[in-house]
N, C-alpha and C positions, 0 to 999 in steps of 0.2 A: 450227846455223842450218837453218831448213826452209822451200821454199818457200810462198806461198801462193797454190795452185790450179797456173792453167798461168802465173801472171806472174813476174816475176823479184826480187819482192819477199821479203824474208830475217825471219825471226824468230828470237827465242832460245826457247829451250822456255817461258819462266817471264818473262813480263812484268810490266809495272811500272801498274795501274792508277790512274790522277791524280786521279780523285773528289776525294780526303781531300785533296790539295794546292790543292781549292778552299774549304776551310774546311765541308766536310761535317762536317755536327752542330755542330761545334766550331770556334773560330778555329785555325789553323795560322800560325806566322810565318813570314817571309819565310825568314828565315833558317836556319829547320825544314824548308821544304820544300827549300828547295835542297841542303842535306843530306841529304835523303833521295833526292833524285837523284843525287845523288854517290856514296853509297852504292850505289845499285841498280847503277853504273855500274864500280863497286870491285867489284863482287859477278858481273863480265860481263854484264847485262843489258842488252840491245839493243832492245828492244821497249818502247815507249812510249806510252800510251793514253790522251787524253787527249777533252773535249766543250766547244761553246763554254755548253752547260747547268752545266756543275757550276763553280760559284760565278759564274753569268754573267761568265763568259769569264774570272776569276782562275787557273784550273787552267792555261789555254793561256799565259796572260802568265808565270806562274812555269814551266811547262815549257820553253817556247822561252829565259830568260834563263836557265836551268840549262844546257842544252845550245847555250847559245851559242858555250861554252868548248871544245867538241868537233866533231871533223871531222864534217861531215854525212853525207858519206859512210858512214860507221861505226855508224849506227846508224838504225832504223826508226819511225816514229811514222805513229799515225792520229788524225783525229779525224774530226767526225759533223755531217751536216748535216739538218736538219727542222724545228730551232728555231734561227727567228731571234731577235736581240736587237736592241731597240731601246731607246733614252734613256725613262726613265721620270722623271716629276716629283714621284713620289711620295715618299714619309718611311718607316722603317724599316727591317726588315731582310727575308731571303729565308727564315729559320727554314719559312717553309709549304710551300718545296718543299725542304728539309733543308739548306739552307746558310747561315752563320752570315757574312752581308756584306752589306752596306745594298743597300738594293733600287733601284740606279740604271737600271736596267733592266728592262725586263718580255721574255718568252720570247714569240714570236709561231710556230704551229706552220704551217710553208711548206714544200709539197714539189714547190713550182713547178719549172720547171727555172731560173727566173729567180732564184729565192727560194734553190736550192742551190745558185748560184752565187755570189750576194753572199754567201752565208753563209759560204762555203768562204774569198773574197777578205777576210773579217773574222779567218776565222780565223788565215790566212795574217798579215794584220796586228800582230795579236794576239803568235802566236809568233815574228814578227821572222824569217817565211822566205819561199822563195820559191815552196816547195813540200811537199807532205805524202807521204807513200809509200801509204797506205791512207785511204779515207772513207768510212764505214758510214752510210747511213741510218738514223737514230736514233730510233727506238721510233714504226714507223708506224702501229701497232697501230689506229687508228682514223681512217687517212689513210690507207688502203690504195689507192682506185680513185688516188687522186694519185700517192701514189709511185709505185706500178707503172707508170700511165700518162705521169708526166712528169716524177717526183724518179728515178726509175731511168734511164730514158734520157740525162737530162743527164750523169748519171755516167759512162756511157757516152761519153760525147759528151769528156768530159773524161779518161778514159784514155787515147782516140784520141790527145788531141792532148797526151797529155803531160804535164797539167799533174798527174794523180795517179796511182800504180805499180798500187794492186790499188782497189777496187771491192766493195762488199757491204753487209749491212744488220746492226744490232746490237738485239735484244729480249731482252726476259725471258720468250719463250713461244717455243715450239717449232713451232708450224703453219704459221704466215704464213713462219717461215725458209726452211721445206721446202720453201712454192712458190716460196721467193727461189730454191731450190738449184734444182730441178726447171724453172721457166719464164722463169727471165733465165743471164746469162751472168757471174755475179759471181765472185768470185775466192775470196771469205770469206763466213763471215758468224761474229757475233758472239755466241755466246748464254749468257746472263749469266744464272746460279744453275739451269739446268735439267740439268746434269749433275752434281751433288754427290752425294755420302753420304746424302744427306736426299730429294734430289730427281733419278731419273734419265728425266726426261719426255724429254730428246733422245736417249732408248737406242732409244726405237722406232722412231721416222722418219728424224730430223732427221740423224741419226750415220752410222747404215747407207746413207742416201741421198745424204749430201755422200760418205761414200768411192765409190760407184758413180761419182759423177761426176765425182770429181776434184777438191772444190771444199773448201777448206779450213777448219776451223772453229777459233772462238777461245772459250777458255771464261772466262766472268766470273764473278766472285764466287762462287768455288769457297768460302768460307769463307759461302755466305749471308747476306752484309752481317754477319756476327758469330758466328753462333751456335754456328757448327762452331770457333772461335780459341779461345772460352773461352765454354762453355756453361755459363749462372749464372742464378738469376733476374736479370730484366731486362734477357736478351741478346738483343740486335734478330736478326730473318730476313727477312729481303726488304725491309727499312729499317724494320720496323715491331716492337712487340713480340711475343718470339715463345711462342706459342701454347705449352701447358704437355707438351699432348702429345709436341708436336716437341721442347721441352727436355729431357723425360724420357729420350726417344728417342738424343738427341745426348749425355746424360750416359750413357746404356748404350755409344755407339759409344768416347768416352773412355774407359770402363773397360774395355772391350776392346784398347783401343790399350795401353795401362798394362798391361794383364796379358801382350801380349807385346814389353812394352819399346819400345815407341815413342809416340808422340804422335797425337792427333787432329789437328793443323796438317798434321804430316807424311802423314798416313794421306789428309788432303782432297784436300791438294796432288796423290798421288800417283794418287787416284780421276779428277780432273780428267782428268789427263795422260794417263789409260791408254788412250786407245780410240786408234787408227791413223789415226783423221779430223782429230785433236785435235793445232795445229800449236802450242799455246801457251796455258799459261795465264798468266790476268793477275791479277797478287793487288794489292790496293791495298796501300798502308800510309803515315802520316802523320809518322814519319821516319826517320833511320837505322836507329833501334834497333830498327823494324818491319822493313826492308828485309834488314838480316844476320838475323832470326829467318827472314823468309819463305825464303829463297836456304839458309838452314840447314838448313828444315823441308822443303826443296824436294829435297835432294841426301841427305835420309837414307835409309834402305833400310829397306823395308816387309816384315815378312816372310811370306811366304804364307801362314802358320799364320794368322796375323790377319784373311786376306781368308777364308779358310777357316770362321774362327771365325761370323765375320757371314752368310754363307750357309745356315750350319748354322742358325745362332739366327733367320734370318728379317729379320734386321736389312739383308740386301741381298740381292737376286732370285738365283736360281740364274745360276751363269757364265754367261758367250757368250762365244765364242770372241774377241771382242776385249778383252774387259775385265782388269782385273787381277787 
């Protein structure tokens, strides 16, 4: 377990990301996700990550009744506040923002501090607790003078008193983090698919400047929403379909992996993990049989020939001393 930043909040290396347990793409059963928490939980996994965005609030409702069954104490969850949800009266489903659940709700983007408060007390709702250990402001990418000015400080406001362990923001860009790291007092921050095999946009700022300060980083979608898991035609990258270049690319990093006996899952997993800022990554998966592959691919051993291999070929920048 490792902490995050200076607070006293615990991770396991290899977290459990909840996306898929909100019927991302596809429906998921009830009874599929709570197996795949079970799993992850068989597997030692204590980190738990979940958003009231992904399947308007189904991820939260099935995470809190999966770990109902477990001492609270024992284990760590976050989730994310900037969208709120509210009752919508509309017909259909949520497919347009990737999740496969009638659309009884619409996302309203608040980074009030009033706005990250109800949202936080929903979530709480939601998961049947009383508390969350981590809350990342979630994707303020185009709400910045807000959050910084009044969705940051409520959090603030709310570590004070308790009611959540660590503090920070979660994107899929690396700029806006750095002045999370740099000009607030956040514990974490989240940044989801900028440190992979494919893409290491947080090697320059983001990474070298959370370790200067102490400040803890969580990496998401080490696997690219797909690409890196099983690079095929029609493998999504960033939720979307991915570009021919980037699959060519990712079919060279698997034959690489293959030629010295290991796997591209295992080879992403161990890219994520490598840098000394990097307190946890967080792999999704939608059930067990995903959850014992990740924890498999996660504890196999990568051999340096491999990292070696890709340097040589270009397929990944020359070392730095923290990488793998």
């Amino acid at each position: 377990m490792t902490a995050l930043g200076r607070s006293g909040v615990q991770v396991t290396p290899l977290g459990l990301g909840a996306a898929a347990l909100g019927n991302l793409y596809t429906p998921v059963s009830d009874e599929q996700a709570h197996a795949a928490v079970e799993a992850a939980w068989d597997r030692g996994i204590r980190y738990f990550d979940t958003a009231p965005h992904y399947g308007l609030g189904l991820s939260e409702r099935r995470l809190g009744a999966a770990l109902r069954a477990h001492d609270r104490a024992s284990y760590t969850l976050s989730t994310k506040a900037g969208r709120r949800l509210e009752p919508a009266d509309g017909t259909g489903d949520d497919l347009a923002h990737g999740y496969a659940v009638p659309a009884a709700h619409r996302r309203v983007w608040d980074f009030s501090a009033d706005g990250i408060r109800r949202t936080l007390e929903a979530s709480l709702d939601r998961l049947g607790l009383d508390r969350v250990d981590v809350v990342y402001l979630h994707d303020p990418d185009d709400h910045a003078e807000q959050a910084f000015r009044e969705g940051y400080p409520a959090l603030e406001r709310m570590r004070a008193e308790g009611m959540v362990g660590a503090i920070g923001a979660g994107m899929n860009q690396t700029a806006m983090l750095t002045r999370f790291v740099r000009d607030t007092d956040v514990d974490v921050v989240l940044c989801a698919g900028r440190y992979t095999l494919l893409d290491q946009q947080a090697a320059g700022e983001l990474l070298p400047e959370a370790l200067r300060r102490g400040v803890s980083v969580v990496v998401g979608g080490p696997f690219n929403s797909g690409l890196l898991a099983a690079p095929a035609p029609g493998a999504t990258y960033d939720y979307t379909r991915a570009p021919r270049a980037l699959l060519d690319r990712a079919l060279r990093l698997k034959a690489a992996a293959e030629r010295h006996a290991t796997t591209l899952r295992a080879a992403a997993l161990a890219f994520s993990a490598g840098h000394p800022a990097v307190a946890s990554v967080l792999a999704g998966a939608r059930s067990a049989a995903e959850v014992h592959d990740c924890a498999d691919q996660f504890a196999a051993p990568v051999p340096d020939a491999f990292w070696q291999e890709l340097r040589d070929s270009g397929l990944l920048p020359p070392a730095r001393e923290e990488s793998p």
